[in-house]
ZARO-899172 format. One record per residue: residue number from 1; residue in one letter; x, y, z of N, C-alpha, C, CB in turn. Coordinates in pm, whole numbers. Glycine has a CB too. Layout:
+-----+---------+--------+--------+--------+--------+--------+--------+--------+--------+--------+--------+--------+--------+
: num : residuo :     nx :     ny :     nz :    cax :    cay :    caz :     cx :     cy :     cz :    cbx :    cby :    cbz :
+-----+---------+--------+--------+--------+--------+--------+--------+--------+--------+--------+--------+--------+--------+
: NUM :       A :      X :      Y :      Z :      X :      Y :      Z :      X :      Y :      Z :      X :      Y :      Z :
...
+-----+---------+--------+--------+--------+--------+--------+--------+--------+--------+--------+--------+--------+--------+
//
This chain:
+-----+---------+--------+--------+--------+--------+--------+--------+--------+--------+--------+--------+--------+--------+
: num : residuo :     nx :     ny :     nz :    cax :    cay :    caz :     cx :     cy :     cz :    cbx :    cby :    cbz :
+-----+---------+--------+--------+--------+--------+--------+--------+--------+--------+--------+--------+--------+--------+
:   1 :       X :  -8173 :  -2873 :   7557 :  -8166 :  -3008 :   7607 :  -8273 :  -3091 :   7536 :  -8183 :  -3013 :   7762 :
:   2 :       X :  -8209 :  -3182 :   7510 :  -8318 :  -3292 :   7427 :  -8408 :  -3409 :   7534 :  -8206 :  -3402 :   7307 :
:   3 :       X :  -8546 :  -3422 :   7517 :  -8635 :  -3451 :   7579 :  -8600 :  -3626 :   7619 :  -8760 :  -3405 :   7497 :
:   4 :       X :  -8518 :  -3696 :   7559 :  -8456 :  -3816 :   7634 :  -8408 :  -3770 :   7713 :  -8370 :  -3902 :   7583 :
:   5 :       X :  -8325 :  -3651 :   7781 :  -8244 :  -3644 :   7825 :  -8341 :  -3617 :   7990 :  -8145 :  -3553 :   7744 :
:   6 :       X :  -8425 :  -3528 :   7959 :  -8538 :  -3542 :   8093 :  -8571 :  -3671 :   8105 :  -8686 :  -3462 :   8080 :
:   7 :       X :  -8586 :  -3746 :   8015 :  -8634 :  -3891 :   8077 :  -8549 :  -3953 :   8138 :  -8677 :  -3988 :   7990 :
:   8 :       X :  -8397 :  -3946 :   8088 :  -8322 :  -4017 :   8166 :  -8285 :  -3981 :   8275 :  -8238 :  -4047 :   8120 :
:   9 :       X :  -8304 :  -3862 :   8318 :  -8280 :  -3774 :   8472 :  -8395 :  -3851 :   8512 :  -8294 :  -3572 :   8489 :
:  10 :       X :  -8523 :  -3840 :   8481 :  -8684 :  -3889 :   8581 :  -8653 :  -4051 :   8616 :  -8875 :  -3880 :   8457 :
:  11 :       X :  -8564 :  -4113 :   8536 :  -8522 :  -4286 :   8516 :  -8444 :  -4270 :   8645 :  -8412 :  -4352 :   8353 :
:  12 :       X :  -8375 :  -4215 :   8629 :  -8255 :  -4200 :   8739 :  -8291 :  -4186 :   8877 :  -8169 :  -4079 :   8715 :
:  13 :       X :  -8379 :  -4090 :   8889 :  -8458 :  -4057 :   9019 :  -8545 :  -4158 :   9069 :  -8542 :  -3941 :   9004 :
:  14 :       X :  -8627 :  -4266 :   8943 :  -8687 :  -4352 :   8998 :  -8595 :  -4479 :   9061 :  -8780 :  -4383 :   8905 :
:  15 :       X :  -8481 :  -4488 :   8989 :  -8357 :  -4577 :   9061 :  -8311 :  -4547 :   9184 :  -8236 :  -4575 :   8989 :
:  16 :       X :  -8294 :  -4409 :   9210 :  -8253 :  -4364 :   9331 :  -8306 :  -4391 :   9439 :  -8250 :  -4260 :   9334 :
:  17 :       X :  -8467 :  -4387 :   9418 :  -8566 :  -4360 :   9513 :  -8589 :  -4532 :   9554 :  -8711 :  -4262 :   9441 :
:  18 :       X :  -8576 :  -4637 :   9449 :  -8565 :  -4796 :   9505 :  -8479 :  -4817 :   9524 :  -8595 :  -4901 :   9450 :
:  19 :       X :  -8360 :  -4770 :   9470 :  -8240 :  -4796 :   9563 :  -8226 :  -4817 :   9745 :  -8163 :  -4680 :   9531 :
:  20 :       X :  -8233 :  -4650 :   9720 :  -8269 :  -4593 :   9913 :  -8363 :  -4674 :   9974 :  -8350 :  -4424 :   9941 :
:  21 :       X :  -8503 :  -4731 :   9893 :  -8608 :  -4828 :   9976 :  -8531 :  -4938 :   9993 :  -8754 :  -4871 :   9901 :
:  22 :       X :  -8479 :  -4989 :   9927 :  -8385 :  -5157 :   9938 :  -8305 :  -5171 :  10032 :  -8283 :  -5199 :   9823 :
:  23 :       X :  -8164 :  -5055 :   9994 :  -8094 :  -5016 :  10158 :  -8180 :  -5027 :  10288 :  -8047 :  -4853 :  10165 :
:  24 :       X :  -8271 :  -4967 :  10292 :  -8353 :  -4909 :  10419 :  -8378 :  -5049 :  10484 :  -8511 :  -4813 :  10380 :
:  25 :       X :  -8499 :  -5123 :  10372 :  -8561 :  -5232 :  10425 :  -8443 :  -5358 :  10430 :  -8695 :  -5265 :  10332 :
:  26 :       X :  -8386 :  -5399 :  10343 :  -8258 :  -5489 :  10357 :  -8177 :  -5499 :  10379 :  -8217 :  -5525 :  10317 :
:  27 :       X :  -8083 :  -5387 :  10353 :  -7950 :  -5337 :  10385 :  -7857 :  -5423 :  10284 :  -7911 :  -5359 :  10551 :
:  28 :       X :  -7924 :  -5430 :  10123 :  -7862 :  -5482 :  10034 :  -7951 :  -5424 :   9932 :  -7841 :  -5625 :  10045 :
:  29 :       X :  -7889 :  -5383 :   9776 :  -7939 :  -5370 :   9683 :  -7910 :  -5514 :   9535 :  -7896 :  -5225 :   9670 :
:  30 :       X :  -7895 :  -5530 :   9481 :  -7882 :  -5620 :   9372 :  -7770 :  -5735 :   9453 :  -7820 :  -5531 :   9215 :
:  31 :       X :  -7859 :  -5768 :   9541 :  -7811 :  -5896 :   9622 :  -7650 :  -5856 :   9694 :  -7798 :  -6046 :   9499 :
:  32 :       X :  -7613 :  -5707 :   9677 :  -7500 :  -5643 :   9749 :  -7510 :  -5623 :   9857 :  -7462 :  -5542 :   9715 :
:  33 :       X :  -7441 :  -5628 :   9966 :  -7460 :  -5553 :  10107 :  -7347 :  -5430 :  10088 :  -7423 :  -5667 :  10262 :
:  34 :       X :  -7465 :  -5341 :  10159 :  -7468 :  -5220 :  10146 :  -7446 :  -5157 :  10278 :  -7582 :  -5186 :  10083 :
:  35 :       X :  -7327 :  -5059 :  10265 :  -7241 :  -4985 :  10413 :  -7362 :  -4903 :  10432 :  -7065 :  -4872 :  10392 :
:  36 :       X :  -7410 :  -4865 :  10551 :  -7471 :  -4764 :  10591 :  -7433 :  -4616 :  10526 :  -7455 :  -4773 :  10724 :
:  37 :       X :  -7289 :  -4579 :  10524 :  -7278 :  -4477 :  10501 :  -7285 :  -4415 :  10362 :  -7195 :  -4462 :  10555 :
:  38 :       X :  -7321 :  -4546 :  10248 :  -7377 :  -4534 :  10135 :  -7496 :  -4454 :  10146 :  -7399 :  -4651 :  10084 :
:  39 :       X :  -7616 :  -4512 :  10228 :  -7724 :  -4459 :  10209 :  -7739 :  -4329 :  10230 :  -7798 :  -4513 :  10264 :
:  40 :       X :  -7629 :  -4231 :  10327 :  -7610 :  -4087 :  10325 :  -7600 :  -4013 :  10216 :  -7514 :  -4057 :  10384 :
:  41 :       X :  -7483 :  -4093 :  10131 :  -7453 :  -4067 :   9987 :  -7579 :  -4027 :   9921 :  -7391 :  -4192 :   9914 :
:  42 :       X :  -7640 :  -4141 :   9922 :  -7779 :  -4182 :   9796 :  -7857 :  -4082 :   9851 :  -7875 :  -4361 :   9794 :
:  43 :       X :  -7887 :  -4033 :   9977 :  -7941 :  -3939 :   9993 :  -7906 :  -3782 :   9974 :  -7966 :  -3967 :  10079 :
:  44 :       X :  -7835 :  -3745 :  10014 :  -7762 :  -3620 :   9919 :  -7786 :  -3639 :   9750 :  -7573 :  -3624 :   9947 :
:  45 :       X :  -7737 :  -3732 :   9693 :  -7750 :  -3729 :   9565 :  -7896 :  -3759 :   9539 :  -7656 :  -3817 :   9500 :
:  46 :       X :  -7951 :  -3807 :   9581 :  -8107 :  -3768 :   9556 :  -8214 :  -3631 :   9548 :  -8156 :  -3828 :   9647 :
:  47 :       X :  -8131 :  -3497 :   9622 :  -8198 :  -3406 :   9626 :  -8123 :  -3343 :   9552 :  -8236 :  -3362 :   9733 :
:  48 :       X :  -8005 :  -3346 :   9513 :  -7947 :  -3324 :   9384 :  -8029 :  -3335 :   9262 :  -7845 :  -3408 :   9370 :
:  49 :       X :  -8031 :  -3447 :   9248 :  -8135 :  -3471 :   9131 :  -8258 :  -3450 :   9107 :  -8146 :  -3566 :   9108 :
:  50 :       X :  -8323 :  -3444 :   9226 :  -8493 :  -3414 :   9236 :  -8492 :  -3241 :   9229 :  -8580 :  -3484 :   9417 :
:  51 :       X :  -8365 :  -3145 :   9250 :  -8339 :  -2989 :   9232 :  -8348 :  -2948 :   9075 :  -8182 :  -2948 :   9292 :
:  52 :       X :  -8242 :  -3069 :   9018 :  -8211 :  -3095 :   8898 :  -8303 :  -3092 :   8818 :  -8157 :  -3189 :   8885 :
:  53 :       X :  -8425 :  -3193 :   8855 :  -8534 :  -3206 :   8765 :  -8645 :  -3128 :   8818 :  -8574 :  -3349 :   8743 :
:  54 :       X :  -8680 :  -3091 :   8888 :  -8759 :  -2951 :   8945 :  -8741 :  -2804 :   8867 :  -8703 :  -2921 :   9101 :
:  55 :       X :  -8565 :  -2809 :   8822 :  -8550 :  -2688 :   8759 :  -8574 :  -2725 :   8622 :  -8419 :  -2620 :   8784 :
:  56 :       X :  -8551 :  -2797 :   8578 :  -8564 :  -2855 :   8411 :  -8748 :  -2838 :   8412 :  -8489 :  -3075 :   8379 :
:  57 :       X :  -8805 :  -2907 :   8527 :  -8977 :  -2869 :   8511 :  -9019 :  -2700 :   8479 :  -9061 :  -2911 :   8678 :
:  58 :       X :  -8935 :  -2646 :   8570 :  -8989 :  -2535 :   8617 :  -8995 :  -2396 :   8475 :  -8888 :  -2500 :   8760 :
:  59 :       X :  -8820 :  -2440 :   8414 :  -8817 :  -2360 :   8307 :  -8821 :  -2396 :   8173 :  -8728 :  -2300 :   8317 :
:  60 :       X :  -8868 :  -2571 :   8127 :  -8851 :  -2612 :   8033 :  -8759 :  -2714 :   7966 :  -8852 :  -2537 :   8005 :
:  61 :       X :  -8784 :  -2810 :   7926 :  -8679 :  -2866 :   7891 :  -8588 :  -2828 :   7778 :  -8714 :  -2969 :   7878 :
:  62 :       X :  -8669 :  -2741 :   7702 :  -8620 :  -2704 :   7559 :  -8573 :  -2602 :   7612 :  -8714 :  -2684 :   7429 :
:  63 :       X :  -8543 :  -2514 :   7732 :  -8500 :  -2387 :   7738 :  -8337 :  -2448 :   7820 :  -8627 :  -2269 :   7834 :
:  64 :       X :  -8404 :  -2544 :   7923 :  -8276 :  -2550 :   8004 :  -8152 :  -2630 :   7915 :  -8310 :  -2636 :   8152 :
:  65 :       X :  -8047 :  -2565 :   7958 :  -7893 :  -2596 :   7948 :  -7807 :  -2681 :   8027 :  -7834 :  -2492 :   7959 :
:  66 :       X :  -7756 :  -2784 :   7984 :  -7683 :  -2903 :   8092 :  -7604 :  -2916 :   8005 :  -7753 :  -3050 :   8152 :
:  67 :       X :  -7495 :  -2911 :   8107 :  -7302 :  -2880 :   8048 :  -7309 :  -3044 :   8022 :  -7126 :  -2804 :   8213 :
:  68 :       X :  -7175 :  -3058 :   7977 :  -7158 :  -3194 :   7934 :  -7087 :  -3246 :   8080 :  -7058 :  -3211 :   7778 :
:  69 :       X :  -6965 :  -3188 :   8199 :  -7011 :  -3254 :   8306 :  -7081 :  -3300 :   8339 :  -7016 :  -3233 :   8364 :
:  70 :       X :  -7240 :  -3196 :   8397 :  -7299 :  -3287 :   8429 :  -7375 :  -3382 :   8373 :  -7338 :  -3254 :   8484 :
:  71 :       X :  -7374 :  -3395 :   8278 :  -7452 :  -3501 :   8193 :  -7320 :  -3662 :   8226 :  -7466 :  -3423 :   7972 :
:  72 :       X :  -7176 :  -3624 :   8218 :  -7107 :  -3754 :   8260 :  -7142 :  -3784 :   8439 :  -6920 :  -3731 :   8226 :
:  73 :       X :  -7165 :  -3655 :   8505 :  -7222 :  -3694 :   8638 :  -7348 :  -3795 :   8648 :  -7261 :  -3569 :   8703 :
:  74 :       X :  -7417 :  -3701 :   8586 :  -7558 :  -3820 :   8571 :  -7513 :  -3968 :   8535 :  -7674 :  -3774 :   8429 :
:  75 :       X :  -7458 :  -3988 :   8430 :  -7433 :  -4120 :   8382 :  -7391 :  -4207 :   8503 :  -7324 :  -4119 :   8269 :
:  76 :       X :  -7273 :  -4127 :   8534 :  -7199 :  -4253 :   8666 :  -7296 :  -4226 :   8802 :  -6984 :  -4207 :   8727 :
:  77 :       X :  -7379 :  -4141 :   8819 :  -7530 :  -4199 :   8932 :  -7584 :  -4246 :   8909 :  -7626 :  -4150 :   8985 :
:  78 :       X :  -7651 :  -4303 :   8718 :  -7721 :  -4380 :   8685 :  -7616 :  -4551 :   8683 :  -7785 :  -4311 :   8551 :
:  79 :       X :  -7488 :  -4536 :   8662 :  -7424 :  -4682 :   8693 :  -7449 :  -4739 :   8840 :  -7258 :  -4676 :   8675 :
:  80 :       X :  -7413 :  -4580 :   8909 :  -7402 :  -4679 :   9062 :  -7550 :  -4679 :   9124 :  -7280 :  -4600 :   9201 :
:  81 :       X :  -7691 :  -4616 :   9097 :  -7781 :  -4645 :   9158 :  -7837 :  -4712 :   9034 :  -7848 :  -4539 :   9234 :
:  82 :       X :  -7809 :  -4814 :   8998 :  -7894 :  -4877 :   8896 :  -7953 :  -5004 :   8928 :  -7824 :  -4895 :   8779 :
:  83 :       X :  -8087 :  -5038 :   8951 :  -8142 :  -5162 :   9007 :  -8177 :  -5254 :   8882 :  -8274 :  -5132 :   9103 :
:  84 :       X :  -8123 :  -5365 :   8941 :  -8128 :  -5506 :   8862 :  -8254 :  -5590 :   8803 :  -8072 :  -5598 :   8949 :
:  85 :       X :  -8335 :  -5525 :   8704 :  -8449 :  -5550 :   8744 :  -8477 :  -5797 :   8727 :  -8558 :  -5413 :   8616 :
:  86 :       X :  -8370 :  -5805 :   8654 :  -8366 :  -5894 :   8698 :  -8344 :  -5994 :   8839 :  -8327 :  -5892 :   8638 :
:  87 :       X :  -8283 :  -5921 :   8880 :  -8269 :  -5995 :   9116 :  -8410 :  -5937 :   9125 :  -8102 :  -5874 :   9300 :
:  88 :       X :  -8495 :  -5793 :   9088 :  -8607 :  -5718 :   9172 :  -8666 :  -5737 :   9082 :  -8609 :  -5578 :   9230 :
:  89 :       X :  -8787 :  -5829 :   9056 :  -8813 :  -5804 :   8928 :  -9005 :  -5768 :   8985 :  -8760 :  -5960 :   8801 :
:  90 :       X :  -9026 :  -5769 :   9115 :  -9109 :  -5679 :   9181 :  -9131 :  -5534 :   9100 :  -9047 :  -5658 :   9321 :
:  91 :       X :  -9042 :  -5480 :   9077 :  -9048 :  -5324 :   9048 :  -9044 :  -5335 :   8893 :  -8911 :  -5223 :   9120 :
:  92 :       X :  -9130 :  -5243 :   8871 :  -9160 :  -5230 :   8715 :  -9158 :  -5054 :   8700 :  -9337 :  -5313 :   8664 :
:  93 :       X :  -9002 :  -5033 :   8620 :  -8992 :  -4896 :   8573 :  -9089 :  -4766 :   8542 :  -8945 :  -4917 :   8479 :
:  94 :       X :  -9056 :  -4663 :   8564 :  -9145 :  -4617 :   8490 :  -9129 :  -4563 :   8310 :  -9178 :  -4520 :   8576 :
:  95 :       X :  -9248 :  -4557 :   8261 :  -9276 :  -4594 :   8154 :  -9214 :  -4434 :   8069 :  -9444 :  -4649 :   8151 :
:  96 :       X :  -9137 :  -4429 :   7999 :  -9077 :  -4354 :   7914 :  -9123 :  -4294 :   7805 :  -9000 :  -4404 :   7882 :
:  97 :       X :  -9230 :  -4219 :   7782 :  -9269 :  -4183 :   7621 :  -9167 :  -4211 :   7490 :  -9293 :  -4021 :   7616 :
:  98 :       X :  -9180 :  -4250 :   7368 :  -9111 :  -4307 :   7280 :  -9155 :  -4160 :   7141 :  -9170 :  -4498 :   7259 :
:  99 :       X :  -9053 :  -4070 :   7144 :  -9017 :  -3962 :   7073 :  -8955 :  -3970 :   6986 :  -8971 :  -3888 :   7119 :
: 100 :       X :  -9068 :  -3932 :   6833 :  -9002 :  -3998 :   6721 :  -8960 :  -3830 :   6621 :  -9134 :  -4137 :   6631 :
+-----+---------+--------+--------+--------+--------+--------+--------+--------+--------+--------+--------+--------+--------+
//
């Protein structure tokens, strides 16, 4: 696995995790109102991903293996938990190392 590819799982998790705060406190994300039973969702798929990247910590990124499913899984959790940083512009990403 190539080392963008941990970043974009750790990107993802930090979306997830303001996502779920936005729901919580507003009950809207990118000026959307948001069903309650979304936030069940976002939560399941959050410990998904935090398993995900726990195991990628645990054994390496250069060792671990991610099928190309889940790599299209990831993508469409990164479409639907993706915050606007333009509506939130409060929140400032976290910062990505640049691997040349």
């Amino acid at each position: 696995m190539q080392l963008r590819t941990k970043d974009k799982i750790y990107s993802l998790l930090w979306n997830m995790g303001t996502y779920i705060e936005q729901v919580k406190k507003h009950n809207k994300v990118n000026n959307k109102p948001i069903d309650p039973s979304v936030l069940l969702k976002a939560n399941r798929d959050i410990k998904y991903i935090r398993r995900l990247y726990k195991d990628i910590r645990r054994i390496g990124y250069k060792n671990y293996r991610i099928s190309r499913e889940e790599l299209l899984e990831l993508n469409d959790l990164y479409t639907l938990y993706r915050i606007d940083l333009d509506i939130h512009p409060q929140y400032e990403p976290p910062r990505i190392r640049i691997h040349g």
